[in-house]
C-alpha positions in Angstrom: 3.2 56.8 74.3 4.6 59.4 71.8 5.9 58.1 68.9 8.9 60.0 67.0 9.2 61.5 63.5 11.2 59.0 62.2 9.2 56.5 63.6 6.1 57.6 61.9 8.0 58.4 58.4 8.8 54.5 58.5 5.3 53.4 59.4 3.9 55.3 56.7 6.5 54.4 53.9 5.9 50.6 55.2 1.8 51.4 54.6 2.5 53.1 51.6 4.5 50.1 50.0 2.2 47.4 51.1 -0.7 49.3 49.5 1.2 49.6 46.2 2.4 45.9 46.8 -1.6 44.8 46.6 -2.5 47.1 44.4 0.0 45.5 42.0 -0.9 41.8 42.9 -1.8 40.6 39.5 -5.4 38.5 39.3 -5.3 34.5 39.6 -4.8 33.1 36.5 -8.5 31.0 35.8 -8.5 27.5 35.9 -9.2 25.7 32.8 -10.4 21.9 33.3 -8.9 19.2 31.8 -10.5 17.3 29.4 -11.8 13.9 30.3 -10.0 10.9 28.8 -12.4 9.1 26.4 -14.4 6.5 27.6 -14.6 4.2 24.7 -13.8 4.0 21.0 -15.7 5.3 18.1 -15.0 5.7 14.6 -13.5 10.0 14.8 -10.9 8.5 18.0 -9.9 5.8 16.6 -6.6 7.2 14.6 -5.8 9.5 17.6 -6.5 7.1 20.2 -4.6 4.2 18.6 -1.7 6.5 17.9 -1.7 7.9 21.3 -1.9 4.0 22.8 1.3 3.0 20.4 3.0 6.3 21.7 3.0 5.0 25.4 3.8 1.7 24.8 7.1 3.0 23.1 7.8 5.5 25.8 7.3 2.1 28.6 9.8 0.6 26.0 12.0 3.1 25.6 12.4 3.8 29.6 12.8 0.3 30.2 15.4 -0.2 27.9 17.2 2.6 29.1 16.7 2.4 32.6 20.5 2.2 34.1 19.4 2.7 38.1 18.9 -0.7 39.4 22.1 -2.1 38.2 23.7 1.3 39.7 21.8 0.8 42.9 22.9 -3.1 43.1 26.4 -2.2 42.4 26.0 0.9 44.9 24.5 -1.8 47.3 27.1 -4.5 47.3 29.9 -1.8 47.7 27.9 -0.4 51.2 27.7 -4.1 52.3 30.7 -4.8 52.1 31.7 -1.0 54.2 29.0 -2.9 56.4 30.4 -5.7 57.2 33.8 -4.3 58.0 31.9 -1.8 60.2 30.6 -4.5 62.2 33.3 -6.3 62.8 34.7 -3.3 64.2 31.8 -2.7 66.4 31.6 -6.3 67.4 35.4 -5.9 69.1 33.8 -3.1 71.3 32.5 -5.9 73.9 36.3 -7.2 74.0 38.2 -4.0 73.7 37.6 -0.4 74.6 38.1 2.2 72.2 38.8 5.4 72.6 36.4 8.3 72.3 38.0 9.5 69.1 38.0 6.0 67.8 34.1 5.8 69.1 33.3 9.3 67.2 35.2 8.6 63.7 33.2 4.9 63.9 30.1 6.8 64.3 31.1 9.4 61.9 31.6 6.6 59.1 28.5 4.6 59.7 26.3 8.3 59.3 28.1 8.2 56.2 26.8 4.6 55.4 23.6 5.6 56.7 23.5 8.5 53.9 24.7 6.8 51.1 22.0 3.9 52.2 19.2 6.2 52.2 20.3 8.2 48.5 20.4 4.8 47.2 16.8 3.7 47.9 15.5 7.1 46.9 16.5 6.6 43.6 14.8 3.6 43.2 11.4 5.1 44.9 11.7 8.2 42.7 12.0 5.4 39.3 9.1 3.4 40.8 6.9 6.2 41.3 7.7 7.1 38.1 6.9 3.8 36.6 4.0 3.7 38.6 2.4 6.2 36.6 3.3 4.7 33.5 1.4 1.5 34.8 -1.6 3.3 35.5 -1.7 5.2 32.1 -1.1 1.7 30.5 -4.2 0.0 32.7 -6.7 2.9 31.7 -5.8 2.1 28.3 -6.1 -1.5 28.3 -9.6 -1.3 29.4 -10.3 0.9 26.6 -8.5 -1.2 23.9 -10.1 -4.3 25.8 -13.6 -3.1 24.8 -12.6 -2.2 21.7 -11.3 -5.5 21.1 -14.9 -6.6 21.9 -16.8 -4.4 19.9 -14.3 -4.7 16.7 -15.8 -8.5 16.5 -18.9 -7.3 14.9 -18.9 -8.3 11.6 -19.3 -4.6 10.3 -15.7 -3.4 11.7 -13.1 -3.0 8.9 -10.7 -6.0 9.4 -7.8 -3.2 9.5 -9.3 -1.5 12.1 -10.3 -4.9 14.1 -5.9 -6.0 13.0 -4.7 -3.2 14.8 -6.8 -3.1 17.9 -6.0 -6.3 18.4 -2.1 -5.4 17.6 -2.5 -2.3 20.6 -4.1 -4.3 22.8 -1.5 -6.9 22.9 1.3 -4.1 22.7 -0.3 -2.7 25.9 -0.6 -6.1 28.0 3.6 -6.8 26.7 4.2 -3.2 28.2 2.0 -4.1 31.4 4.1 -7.3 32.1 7.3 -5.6 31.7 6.4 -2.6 34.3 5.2 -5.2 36.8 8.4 -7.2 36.7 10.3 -4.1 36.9 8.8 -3.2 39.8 9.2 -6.4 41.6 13.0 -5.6 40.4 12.6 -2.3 42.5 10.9 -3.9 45.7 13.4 -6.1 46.2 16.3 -3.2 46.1 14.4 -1.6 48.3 13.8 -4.5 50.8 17.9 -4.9 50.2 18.8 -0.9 51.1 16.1 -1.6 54.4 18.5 -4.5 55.2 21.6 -2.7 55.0 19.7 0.6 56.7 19.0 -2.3 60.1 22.7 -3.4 60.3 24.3 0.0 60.1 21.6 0.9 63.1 22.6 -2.1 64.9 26.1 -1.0 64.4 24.9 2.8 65.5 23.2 1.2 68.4 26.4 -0.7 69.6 28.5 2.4 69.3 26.4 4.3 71.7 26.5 2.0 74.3 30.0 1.9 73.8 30.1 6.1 73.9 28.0 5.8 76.8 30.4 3.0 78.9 33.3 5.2 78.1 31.2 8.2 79.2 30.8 6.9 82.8 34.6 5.1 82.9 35.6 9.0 83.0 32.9 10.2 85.7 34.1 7.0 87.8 37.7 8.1 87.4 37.1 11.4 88.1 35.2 10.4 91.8 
């Protein structure tokens, strides 16, 4: 087959550009490793590693403190509930009453609206426990640190200021350790509450179908 001017002008220009486009690429920046975490204590870490210990237990303080997203999720939560429950009731009539297939549609209509709000809510609380979840495993690579230097600072040759305030971190770091683990038993059981919520609207979903589908046939039934 023959191809036309214009159609080789284009292939070429198309050629041309993807040549200049790699030519151009600019070269993969090289990786530089990060550098491992220290494994123990010693006399030139000591400063910066206690330091960098007292920094993360005030950021685990300072998040905690001013953490606002389960009580906005509980309050969030009891508001959907109660939408819930009014939802079902309407759904629970359906076996008594027919409804109409606009009726059927807005009902649906509000419970995928329930459904989203539901879902936004325990996202939140997944994105906060991820979050804290890092925080916990920062704070648990630093305990075993401080735990051994704890250990070692008992020999008599340690500086009682330096064994006062090991000692001092490593009871800083367990205090932020309890307080991520009962905030995160805070967050399981939101979520566990947004997964009940999530099962009644789908039961209410589930209920309006049948109902869509039953009004569905009525018409094909009429129709013969």
């Amino acid at each position: 087959m023959r191809c036309s001017r214009f159609t080789t002008c284009v292939l070429l220009t198309w050629a041309a550009l993807a040549q200049a486009a790699f030519a151009q690429e600019p070269e993969a920046a090289p990786v530089v490793a990060k550098p491992a975490e220290p494994t123990e204590l010693t006399e030139s870490n000591f400063g910066l590693l206690a330091a960098k210990a007292e920094e993360l237990t005030t950021t685990v303080g300072r998040e905690l403190d001013a953490e606002t997203v389960s009580s906005d999720v509980e309050a969030t939560l009891d508001a959907i509930e109660t939408e819930a429950a009014g939802l079902l009731e309407r759904t629970a009539s359906l076996s008594t009453r027919r409804m109409m297939n606009s009726e059927l549609n807005a009902l649906d209509a509000e419970l995928d609206l329930l459904e989203a709000r539901t879902n936004r809510q325990i996202d939140k609380v997944a994105s906060r426990a991820k979050r804290l979840a890092e925080l916990g495993a920062e704070v648990e690579r630093s305990i075993e640190l401080w735990t051994d230097g704890v250990r070692r600072a008992r020999d008599p040759s340690v500086p009682k200021e330096v064994r006062t305030r090991t000692v001092r971190v490593l009871r800083e770091l367990r205090s932020a350790r309890t307080r991520i683990l009962s905030k995160q038993g805070g967050y399981l059981a939101l979520q566990s509450r947004g997964l009940d919520v999530l099962e009644k609207v789908d039961a209410a979903h589930r209920a309006v179908e049948v109902a869509q589908a039953e009004a569905a046939r009525n018409v094909f039934d009429r129709q013969d």
